[in-house]
N, CA, C and O of each residue as an XYZ file, in Angstrom:
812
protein
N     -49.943     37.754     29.851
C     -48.899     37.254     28.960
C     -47.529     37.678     29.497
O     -47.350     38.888     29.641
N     -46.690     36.960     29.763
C     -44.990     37.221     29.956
C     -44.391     38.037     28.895
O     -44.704     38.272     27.728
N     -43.573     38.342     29.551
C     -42.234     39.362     28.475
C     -41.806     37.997     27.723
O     -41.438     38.153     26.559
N     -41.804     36.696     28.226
C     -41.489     35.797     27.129
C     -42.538     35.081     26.058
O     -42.147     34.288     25.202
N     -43.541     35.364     26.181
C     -44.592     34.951     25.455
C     -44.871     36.086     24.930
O     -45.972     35.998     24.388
N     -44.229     37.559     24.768
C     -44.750     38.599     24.081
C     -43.733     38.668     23.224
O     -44.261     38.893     22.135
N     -42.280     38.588     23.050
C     -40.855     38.492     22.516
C     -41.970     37.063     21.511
O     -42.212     37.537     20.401
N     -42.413     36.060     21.608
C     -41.923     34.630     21.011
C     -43.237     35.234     20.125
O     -43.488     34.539     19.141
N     -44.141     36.446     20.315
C     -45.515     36.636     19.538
C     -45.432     37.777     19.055
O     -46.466     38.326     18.675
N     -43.822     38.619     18.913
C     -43.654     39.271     18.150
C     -44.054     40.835     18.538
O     -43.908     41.710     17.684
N     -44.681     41.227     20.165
C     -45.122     42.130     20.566
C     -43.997     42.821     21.084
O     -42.874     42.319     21.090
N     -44.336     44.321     21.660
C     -43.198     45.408     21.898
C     -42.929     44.340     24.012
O     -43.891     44.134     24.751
N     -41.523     43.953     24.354
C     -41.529     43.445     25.271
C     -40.310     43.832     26.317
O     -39.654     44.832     26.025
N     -40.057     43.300     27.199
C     -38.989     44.020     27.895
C     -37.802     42.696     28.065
O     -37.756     41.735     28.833
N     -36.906     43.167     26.966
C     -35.846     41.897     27.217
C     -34.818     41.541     28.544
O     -34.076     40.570     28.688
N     -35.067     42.727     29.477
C     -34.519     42.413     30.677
C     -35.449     41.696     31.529
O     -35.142     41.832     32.714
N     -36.121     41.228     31.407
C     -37.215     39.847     31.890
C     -36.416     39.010     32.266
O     -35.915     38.334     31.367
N     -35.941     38.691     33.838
C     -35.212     37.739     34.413
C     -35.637     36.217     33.575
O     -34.767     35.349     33.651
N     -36.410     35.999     33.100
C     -36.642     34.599     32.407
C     -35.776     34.517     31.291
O     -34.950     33.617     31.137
N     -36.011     35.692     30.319
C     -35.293     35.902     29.050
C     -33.892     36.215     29.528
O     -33.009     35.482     29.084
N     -33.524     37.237     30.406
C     -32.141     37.158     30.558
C     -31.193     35.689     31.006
O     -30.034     35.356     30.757
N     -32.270     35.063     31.746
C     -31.297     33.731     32.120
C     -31.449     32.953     30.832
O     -30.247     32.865     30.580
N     -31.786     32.594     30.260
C     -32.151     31.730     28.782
C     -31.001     32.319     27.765
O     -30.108     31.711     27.174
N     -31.310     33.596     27.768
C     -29.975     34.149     27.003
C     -29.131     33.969     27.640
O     -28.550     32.923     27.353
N     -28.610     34.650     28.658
C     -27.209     34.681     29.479
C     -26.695     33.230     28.958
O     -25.735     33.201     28.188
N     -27.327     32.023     29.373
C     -26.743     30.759     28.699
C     -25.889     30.582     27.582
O     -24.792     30.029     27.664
N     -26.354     31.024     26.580
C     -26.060     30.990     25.009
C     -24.853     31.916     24.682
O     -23.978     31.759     23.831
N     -25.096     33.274     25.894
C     -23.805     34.016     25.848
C     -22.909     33.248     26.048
O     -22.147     32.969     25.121
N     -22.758     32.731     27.224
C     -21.339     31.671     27.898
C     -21.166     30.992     26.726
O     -20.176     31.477     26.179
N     -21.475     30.411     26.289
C     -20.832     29.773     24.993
C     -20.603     30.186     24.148
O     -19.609     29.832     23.514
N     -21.442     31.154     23.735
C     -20.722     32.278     22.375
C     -19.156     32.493     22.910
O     -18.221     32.493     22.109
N     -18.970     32.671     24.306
C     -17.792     33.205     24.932
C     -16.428     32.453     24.403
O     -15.426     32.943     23.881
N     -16.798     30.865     24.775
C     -16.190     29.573     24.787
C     -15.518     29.565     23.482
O     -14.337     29.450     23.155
N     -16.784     29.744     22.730
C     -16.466     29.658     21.089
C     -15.639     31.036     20.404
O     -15.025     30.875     19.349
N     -15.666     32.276     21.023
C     -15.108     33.098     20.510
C     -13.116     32.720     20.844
O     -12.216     33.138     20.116
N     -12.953     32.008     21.888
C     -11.625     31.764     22.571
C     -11.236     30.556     21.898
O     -10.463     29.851     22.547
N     -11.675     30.008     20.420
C     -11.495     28.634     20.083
C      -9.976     29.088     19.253
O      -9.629     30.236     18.978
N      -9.417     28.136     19.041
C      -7.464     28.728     18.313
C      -8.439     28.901     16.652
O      -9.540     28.586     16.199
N      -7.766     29.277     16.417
C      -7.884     29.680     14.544
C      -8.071     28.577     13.819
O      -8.843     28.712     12.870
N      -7.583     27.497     13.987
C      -7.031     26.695     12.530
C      -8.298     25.267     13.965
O      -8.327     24.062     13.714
N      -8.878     25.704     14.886
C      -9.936     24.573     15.477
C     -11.256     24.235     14.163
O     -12.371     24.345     14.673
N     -11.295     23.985     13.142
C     -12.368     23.920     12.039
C     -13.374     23.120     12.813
O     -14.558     23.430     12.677
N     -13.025     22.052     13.671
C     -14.178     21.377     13.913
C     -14.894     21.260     14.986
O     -15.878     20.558     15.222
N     -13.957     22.475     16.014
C     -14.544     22.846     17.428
C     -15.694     24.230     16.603
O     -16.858     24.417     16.957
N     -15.032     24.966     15.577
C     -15.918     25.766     15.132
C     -17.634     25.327     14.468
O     -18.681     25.795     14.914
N     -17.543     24.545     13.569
C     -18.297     23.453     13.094
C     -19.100     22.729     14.477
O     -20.280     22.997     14.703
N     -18.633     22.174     14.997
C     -19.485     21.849     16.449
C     -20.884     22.815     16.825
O     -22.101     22.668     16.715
N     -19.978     23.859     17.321
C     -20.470     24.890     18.304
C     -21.884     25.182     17.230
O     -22.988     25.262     17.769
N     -21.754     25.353     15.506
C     -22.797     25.576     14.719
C     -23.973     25.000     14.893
O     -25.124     25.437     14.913
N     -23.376     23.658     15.051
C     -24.450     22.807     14.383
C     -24.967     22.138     15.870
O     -25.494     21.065     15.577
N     -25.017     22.309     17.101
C     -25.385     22.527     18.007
C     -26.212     24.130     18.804
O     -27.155     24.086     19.593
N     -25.828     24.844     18.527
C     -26.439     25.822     19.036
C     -26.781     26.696     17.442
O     -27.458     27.632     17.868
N     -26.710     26.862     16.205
C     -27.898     27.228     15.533
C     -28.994     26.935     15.458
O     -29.130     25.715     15.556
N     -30.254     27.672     15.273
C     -30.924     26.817     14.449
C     -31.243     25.843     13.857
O     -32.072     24.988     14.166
N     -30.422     25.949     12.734
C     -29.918     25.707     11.783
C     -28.949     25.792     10.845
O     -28.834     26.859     10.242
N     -28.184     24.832     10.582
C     -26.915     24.867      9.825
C     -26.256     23.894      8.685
O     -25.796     22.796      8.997
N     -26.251     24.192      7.863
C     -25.867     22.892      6.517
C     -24.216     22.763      6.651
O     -23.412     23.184      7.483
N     -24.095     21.967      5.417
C     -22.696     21.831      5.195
C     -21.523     22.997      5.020
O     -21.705     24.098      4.501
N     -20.616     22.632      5.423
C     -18.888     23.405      4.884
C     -19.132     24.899      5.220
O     -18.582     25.749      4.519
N     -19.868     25.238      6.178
C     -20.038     26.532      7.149
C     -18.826     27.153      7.844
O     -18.431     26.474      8.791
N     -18.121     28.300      7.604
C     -17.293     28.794      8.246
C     -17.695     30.212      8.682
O     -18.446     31.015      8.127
N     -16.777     30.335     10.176
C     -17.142     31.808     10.496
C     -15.375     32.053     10.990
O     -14.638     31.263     11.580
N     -15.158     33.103     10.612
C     -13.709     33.591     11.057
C     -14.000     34.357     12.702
O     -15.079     34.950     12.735
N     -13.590     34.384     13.370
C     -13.704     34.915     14.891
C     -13.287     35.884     15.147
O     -12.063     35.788     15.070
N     -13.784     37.532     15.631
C     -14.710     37.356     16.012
C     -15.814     36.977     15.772
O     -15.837     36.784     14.556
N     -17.135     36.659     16.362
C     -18.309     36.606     16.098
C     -19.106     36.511     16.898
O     -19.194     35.574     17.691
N     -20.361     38.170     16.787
C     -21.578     38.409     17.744
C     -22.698     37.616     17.744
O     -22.924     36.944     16.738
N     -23.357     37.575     18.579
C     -24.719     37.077     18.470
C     -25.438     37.792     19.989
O     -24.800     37.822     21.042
N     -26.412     38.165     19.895
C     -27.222     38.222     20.981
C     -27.758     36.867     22.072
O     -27.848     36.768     23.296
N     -27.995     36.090     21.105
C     -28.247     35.001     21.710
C     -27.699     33.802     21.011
O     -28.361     32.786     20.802
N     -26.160     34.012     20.578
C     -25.171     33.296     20.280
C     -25.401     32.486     19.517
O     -24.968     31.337     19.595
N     -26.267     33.001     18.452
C     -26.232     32.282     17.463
C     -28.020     31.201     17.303
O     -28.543     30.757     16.281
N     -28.434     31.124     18.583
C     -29.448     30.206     18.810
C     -30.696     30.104     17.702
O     -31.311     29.089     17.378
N     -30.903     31.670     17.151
C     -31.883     31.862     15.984
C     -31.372     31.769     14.765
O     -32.325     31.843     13.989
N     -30.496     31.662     14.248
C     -29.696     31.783     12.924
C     -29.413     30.254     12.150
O     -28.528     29.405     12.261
N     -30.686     30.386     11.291
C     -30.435     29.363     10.333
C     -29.516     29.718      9.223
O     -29.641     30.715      8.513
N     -28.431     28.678      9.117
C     -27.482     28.542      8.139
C     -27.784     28.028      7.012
O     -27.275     26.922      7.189
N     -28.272     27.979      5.875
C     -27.728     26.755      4.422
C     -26.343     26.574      4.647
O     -25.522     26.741      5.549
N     -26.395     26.203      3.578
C     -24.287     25.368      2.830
C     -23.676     26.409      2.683
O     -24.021     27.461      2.146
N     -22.268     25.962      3.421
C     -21.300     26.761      2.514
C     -21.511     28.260      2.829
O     -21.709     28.911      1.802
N     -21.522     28.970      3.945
C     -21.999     30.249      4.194
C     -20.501     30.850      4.981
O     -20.000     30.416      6.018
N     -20.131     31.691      4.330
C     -18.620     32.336      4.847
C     -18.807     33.467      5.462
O     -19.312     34.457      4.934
N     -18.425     33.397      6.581
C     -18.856     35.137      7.316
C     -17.224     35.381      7.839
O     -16.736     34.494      8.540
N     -16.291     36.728      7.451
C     -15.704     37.083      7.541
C     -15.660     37.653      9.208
O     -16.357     37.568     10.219
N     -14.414     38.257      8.785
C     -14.213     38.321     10.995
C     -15.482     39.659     11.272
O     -16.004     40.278     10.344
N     -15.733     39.848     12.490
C     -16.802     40.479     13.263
C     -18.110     40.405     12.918
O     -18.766     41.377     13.293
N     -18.855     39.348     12.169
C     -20.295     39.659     11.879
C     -20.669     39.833     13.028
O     -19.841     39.602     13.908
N     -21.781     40.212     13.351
C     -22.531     40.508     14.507
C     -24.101     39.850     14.123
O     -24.159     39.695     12.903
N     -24.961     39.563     14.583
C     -25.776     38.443     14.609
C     -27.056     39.055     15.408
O     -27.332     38.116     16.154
N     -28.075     40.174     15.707
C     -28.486     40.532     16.574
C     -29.854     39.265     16.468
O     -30.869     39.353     15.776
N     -29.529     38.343     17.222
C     -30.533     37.470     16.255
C     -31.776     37.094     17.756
O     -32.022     35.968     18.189
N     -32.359     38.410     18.267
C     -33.670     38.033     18.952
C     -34.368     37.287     18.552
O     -34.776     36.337     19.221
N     -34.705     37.523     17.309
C     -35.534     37.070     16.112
C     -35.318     35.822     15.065
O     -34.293     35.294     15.494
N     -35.683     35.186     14.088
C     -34.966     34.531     13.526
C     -34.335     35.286     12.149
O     -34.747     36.119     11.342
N     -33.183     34.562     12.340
C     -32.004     34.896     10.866
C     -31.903     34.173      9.870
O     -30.872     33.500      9.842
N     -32.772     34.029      8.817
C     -32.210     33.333      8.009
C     -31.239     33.136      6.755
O     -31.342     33.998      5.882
N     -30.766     32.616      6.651
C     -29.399     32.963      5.334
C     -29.278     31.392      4.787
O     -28.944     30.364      5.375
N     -29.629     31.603      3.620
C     -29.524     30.536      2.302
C     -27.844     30.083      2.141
O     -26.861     30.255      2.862
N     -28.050     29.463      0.901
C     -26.400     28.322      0.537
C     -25.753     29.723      0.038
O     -26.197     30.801     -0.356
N     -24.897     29.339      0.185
C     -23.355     30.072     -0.532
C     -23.416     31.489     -0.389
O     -23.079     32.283     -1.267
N     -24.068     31.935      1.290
C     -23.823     33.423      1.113
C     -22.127     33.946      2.260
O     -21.567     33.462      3.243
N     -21.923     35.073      1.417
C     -20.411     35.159      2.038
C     -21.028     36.766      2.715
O     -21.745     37.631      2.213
N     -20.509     36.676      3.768
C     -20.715     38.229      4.412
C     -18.879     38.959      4.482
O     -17.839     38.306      4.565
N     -18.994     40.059      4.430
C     -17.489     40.451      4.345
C     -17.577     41.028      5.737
O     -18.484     41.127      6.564
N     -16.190     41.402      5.689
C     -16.191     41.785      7.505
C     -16.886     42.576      8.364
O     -17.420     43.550      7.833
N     -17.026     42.456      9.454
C     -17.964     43.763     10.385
C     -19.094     43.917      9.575
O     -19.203     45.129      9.392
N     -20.017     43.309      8.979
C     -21.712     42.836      8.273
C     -22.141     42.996     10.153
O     -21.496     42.512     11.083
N     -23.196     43.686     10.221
C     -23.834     43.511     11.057
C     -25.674     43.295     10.296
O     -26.191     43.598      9.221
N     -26.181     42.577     11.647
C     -27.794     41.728     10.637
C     -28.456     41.990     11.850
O     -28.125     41.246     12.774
N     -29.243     42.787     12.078
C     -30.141     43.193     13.303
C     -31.722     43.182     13.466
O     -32.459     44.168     13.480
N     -32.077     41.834     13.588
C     -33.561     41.650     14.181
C     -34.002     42.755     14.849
O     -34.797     43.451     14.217
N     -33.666     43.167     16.117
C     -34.016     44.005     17.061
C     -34.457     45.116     17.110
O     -33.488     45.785     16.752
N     -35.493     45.996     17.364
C     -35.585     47.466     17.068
C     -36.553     48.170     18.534
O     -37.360     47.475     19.151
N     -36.330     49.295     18.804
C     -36.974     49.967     19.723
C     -38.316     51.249     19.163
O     -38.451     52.038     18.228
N     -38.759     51.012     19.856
C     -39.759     52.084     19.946
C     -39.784     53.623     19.802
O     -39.557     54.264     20.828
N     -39.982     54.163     18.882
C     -39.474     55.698     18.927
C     -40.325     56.105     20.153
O     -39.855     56.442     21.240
N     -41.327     56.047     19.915
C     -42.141     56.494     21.440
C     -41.078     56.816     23.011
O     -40.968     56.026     23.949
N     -40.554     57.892     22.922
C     -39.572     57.842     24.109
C     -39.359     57.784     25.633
O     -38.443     58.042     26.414
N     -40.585     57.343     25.698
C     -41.292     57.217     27.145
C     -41.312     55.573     27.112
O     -41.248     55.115     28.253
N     -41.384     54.588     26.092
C     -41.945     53.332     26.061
C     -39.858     52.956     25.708
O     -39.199     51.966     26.024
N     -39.509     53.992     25.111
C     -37.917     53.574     25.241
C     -36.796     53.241     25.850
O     -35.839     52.470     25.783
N     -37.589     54.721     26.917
C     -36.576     55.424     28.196
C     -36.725     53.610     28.978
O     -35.719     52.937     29.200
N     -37.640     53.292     29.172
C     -38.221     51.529     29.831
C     -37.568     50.057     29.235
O     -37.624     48.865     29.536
N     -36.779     51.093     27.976
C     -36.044     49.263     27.588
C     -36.570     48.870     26.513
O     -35.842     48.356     25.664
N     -37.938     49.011     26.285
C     -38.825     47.910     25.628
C     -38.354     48.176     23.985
O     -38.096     49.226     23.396
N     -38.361     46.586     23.470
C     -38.389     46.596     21.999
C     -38.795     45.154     21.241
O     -38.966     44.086     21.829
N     -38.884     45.329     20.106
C     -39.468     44.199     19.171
C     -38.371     43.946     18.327
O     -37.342     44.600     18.154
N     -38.800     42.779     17.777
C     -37.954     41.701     17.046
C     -38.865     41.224     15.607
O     -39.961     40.667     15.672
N     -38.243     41.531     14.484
C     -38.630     40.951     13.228
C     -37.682     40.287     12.533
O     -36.556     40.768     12.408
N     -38.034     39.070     11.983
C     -37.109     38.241     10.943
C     -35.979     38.876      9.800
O     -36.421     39.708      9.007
N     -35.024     38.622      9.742
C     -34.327     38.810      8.854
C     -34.082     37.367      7.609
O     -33.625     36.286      7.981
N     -34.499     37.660      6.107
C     -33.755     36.263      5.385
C     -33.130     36.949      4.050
O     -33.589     37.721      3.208
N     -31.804     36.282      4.255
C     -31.360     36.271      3.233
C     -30.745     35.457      2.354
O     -29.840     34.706      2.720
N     -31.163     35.517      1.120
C     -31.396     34.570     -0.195
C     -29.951     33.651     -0.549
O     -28.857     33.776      0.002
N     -30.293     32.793     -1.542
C     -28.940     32.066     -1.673
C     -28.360     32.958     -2.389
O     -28.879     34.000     -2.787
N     -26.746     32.417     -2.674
C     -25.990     32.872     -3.375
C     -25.775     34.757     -3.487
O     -25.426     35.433     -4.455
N     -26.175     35.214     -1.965
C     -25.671     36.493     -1.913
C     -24.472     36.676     -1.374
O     -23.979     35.792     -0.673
N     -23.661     38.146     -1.683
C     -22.742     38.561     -1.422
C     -23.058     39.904     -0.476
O     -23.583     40.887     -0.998
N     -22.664     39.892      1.136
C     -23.000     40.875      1.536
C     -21.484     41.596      1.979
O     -20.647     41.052      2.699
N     -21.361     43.009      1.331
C     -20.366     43.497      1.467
C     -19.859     44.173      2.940
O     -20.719     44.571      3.726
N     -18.246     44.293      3.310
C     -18.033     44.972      4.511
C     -18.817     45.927      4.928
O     -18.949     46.873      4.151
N     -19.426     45.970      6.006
C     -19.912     46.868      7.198
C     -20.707     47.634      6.473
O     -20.571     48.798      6.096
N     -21.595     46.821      6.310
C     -22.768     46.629      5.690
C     -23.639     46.169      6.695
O     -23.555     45.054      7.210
N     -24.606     47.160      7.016
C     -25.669     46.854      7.972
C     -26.980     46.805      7.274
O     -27.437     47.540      6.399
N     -27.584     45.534      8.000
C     -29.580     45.189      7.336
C     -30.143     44.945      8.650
O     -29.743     44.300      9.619
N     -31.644     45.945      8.314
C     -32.575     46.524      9.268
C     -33.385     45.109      9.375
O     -33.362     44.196      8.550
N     -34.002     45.156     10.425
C     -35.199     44.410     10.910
C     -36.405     44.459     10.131
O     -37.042     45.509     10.048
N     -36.794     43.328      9.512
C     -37.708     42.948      9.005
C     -37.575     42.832      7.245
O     -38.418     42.827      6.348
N     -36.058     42.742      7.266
C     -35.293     42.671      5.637
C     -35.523     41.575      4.631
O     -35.434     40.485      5.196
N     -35.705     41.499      3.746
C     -35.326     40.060      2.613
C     -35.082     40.832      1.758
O     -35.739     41.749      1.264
N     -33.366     40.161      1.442
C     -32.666     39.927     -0.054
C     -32.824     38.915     -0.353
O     -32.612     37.954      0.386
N     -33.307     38.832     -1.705
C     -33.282     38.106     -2.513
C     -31.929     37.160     -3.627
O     -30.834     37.534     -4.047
N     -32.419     36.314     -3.726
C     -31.238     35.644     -4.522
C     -30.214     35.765     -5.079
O     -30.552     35.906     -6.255
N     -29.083     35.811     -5.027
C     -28.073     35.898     -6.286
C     -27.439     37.661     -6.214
O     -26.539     38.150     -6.897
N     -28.095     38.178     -5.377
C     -27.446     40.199     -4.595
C     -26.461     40.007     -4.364
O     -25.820     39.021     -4.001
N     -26.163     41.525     -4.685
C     -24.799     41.799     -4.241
C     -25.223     43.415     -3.197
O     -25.814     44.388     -3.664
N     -24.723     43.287     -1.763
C     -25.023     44.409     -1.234
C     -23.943     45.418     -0.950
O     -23.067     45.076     -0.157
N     -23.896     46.430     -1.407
C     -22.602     47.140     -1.466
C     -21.722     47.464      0.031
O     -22.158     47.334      1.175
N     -20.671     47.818     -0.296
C     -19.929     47.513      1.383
C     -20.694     49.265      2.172
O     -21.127     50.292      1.650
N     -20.582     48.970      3.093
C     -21.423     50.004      4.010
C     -22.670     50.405      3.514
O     -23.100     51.546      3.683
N     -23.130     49.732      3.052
C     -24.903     50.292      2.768
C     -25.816     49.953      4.196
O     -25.404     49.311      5.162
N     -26.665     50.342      4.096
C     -27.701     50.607      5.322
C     -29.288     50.029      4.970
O     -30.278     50.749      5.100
N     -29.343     48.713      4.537
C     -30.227     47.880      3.962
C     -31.563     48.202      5.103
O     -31.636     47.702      6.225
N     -32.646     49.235      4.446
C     -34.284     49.132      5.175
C     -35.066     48.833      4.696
O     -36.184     49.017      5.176
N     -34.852     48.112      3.300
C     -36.300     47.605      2.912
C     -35.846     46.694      1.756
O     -34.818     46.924      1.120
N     -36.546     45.796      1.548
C     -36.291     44.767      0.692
C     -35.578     44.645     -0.445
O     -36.346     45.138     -1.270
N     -34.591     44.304     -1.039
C     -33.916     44.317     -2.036
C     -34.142     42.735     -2.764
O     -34.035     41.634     -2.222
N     -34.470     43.051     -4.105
C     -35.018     41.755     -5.137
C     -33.890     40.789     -5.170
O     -32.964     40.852     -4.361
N     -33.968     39.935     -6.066
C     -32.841     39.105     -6.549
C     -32.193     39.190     -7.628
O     -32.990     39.187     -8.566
N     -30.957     39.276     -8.027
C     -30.391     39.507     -9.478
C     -29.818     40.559     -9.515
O     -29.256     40.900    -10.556
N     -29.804     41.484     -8.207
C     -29.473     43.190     -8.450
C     -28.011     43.603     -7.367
O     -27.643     43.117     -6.298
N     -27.427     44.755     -8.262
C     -26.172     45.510     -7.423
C     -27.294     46.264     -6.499
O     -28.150     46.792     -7.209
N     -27.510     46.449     -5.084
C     -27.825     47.229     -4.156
C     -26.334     47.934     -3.300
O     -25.306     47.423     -2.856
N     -26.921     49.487     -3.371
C     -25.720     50.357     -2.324
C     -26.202     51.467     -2.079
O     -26.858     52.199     -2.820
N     -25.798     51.649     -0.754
C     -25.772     53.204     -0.238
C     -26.533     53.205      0.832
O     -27.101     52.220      1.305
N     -26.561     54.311      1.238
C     -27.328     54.822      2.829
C     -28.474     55.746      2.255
O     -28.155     56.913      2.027
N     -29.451     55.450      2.061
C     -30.444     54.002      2.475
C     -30.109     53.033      1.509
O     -29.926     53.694      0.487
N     -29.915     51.792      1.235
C     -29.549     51.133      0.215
C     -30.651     51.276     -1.080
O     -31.831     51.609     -0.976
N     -29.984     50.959     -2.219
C     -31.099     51.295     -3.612
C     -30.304     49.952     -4.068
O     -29.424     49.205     -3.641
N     -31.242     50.118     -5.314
C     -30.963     49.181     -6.151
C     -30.086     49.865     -7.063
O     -30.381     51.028     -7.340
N     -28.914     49.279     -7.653
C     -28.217     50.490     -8.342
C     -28.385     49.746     -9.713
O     -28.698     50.482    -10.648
N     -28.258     48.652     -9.943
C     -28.440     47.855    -11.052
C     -28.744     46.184    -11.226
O     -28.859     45.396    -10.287
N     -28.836     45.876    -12.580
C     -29.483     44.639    -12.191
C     -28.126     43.443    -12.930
O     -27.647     43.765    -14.017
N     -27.640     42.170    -12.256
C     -26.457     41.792    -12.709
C     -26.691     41.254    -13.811
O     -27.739     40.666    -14.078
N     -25.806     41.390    -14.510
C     -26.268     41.188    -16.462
C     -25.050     40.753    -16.925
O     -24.082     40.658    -16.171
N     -24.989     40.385    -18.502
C     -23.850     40.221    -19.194
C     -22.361     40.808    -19.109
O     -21.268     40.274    -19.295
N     -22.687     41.933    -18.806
C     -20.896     42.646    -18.364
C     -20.367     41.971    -17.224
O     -19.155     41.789    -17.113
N     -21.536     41.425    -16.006
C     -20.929     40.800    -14.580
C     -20.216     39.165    -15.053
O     -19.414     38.615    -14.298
N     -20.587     38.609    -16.215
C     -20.150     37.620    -16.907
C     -18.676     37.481    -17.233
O     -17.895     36.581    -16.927
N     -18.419     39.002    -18.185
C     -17.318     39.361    -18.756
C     -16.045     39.798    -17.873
O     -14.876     39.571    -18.183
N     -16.539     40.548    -16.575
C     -15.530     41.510    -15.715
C     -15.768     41.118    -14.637
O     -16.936     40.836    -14.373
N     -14.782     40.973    -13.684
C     -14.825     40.450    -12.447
C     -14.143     41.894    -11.565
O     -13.986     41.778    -10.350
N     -13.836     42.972    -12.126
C     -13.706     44.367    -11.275
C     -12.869     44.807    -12.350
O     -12.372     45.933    -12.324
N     -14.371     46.870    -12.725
C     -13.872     47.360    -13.502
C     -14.036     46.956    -14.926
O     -15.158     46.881    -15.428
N     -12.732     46.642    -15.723
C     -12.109     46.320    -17.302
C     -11.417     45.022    -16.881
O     -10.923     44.370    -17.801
N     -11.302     44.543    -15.640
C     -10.588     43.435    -16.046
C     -11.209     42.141    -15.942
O     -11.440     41.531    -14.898
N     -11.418     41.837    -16.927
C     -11.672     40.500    -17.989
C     -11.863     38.973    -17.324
O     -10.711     38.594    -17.111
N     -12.672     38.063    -16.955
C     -12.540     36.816    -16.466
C     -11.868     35.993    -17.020
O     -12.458     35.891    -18.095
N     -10.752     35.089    -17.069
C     -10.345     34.254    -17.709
C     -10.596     33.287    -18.122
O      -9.787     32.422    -18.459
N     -12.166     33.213    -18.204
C     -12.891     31.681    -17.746
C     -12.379     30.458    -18.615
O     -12.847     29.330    -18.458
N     -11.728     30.648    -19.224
C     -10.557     29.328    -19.943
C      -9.607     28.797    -18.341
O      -9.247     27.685    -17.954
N      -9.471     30.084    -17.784
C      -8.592     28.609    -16.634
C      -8.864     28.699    -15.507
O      -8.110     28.403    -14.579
N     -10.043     29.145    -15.408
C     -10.887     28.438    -14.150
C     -11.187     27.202    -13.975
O     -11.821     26.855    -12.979
């Protein structure tokens, strides 16, 4: 079996595999292209998506910078998904992210993981597990999620939390290791930060 047929079957593999490095290296050059696009380019940005994701739905924005390992190539988009400047994308693996999720800045999302075994380390080698996350989440600044993650629907992940294991749908998650801190309810109705009050008459 190849280092590329062991990466695509989910086994511990060596990503410096001249096959895998040229396949990637590709996807870099254009991540490159696309990171040098002017600001206000919406539809050179939009392009580059919906060609080299996955997958990608409607009214998708990413502010620039923006990482990817393999530039994006695994990362399915839904609608409407806002990623603030520096996400990072470690996307060996596949990424998935539902409609209307907003990442705040420097969010890093990391498929990738190595081997504690430090002899099988010192060699490079590592594995890749899926990341998905649910519609209508909010993932806060520099805020990092581990390999092999699902949030669930409608979350909110607190800014710098350190997401290792699954977080439900409906809930405030924060902290290093992330928890569930609460579940969003009637007060998230009433207050939009703190005591102060939604106006929902002139929305």
């Amino acid at each position: 079996m190849t280092n590329y047929e062991r990466m695509k079957a989910g086994l511990i593999y060596d990503p410096a595999d001249p096959e895998i490095a040229a396949e990637q290296g590709a996807y870099l050059e254009k991540l490159y292209d696309f990171n040098n696009l002017r600001p206000t380019d919406i539809e050179g940005k939009t392009r580059y998506m919906k060609e080299t994701f996955a997958g990608c739905g409607e009214g998708c924005y990413i502010e620039l910078p923006f990482h990817a390992n393999w530039g994006g190539r695994n990362v399915h988009f839904g609608s409407f998904v806002y990623a603030n400047f520096g996400l990072t994308l470690v996307d060996d693996d596949f990424i998935y992210v539902g409609d209307r999720v907003k990442f705040g800045p420097h969010v890093t999302i990391t498929t990738a993981g190595h081997p504690v075994d430090p002899e099988l380390r010192a060699r490079g080698l590592q594995f890749n597990r899926e990341v998905r996350i649910g519609n209508n989440v909010w993932v806060g600044a520099g805020a990092l999620i581990m390999p092999g993650v699902t949030v669930g629907d409608n979350s909110v992940i607190g800014a710098g939390s350190v997401v290792t294991r699954d977080v439900p749908p409906g809930v405030v998650a924060v902290g290093v290791p992330c928890r569930v801190l609460r579940e969003i309810g009637d007060r998230d109705r009433e207050y939009f930060f703190r005591n102060e009050r939604i106006d929902r008459e002139n929305l």
